[in-house]
SEDODO-876620 format. One line per field, with one value per residue (C-alpha): residue number from 0; residue in one letter; y, z, x. Coordinates in nm, 3 decimals. Layout:
# residues N
nr	NUM, ...
rest	A, ...
Y	Y, ...
Z	Z, ...
X	X, ...
END
This chain:
# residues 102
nr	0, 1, 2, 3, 4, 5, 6, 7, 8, 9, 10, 11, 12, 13, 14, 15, 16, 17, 18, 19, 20, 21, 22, 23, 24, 25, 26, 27, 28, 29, 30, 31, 32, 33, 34, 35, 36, 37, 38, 39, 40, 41, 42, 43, 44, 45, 46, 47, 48, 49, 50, 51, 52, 53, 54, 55, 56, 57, 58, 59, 60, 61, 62, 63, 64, 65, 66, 67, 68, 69, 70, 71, 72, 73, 74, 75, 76, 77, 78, 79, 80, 81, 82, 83, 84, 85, 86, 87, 88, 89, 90, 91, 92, 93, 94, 95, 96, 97, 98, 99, 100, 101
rest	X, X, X, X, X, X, X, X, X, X, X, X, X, X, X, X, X, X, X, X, X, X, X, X, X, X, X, X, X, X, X, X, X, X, X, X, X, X, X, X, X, X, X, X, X, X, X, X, X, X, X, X, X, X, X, X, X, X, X, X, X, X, X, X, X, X, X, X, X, X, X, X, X, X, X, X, X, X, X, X, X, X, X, X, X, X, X, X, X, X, X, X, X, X, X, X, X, X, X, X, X, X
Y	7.622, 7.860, 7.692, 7.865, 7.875, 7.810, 7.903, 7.788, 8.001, 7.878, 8.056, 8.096, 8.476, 8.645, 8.980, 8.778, 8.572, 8.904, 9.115, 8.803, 8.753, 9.166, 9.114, 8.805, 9.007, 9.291, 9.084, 8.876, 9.203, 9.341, 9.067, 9.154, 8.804, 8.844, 8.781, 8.688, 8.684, 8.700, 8.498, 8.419, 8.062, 7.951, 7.962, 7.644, 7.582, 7.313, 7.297, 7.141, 7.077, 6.980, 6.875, 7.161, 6.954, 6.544, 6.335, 6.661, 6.921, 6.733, 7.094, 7.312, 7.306, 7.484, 7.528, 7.574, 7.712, 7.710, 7.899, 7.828, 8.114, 8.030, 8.245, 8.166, 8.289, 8.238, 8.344, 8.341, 8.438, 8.385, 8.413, 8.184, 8.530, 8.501, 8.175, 8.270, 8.568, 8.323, 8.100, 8.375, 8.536, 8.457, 8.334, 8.397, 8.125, 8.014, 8.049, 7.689, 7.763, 7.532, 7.598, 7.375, 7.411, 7.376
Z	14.761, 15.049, 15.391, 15.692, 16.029, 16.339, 16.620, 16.954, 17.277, 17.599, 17.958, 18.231, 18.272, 17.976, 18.031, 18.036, 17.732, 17.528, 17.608, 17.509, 17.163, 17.118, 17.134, 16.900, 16.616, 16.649, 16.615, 16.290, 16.115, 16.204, 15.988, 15.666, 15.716, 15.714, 16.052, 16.062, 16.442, 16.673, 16.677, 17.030, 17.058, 17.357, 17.676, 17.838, 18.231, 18.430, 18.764, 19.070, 19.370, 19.662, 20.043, 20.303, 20.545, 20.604, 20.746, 20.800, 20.611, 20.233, 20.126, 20.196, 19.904, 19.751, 19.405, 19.217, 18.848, 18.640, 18.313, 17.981, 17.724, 17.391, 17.082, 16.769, 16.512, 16.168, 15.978, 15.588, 15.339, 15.646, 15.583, 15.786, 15.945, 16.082, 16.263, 16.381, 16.551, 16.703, 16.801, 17.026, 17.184, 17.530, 17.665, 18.082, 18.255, 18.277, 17.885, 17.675, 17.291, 17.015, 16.678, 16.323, 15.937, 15.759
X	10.956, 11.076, 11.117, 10.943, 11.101, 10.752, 10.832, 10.635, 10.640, 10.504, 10.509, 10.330, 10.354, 10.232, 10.398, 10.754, 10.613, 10.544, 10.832, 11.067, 10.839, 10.874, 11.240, 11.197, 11.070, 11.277, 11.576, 11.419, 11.289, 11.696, 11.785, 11.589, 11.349, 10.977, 10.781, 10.399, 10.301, 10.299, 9.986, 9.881, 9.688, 9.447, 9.508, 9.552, 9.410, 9.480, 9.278, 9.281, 9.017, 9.166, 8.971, 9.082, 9.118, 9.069, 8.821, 8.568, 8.391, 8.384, 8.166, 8.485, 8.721, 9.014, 9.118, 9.431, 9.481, 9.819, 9.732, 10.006, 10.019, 10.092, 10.240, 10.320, 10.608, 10.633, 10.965, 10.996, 11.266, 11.522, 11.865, 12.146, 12.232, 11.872, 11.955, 12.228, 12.066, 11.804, 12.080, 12.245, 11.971, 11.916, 11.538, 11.440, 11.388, 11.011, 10.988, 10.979, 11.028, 11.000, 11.170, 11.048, 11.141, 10.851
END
């Protein structure tokens, strides 16, 4: 049974999130291993209400919205030369990446 390399992207900016999956693949694909993705996954929102001001006007509001974009990479029939190529490419700040054997 082949072992499949997932790998997990998260970001807040989605242009940064695809140019640095873009890159991903092409790197994999340079390798001779076969990529399925990316697959993006649901948007996650987190918002807040918050009181403008204290004490007066409880009808006048603000709210706040963070959005986290999520993509998804499979790899199969990798080589160690494929790791090794993920191992030495560099990720911009703001982008969280998680890597599992399945």
């Amino acid at each position: 049974m082949a072992t499949t390399i997932r790998i997990k992207l998260e970001a807040y900016d989605h242009r940064l999130l695809d140019r640095s999956v873009s890159e991903i693949c092409d790197i994999i694909k340079q390798t001779g291993a076969l990529v399925s993705g990316p697959v993006p996954l649901p948007t996650h929102r987190k918002v807040w209400t918050v009181n403008r001001s204290t004490f007066v006007d409880k009808k006048s509001r603000e709210q706040f919205e963070m959005r986290i974009h999520k993509r998804l990479i499979d790899v199969t029939d990798h080589t160690p030369r494929t790791m090794d190529a993920l191992g030495q490419f560099d990720l911009p700040s703001g982008i969280n990446i998680k890597v599992a054997l399945k």
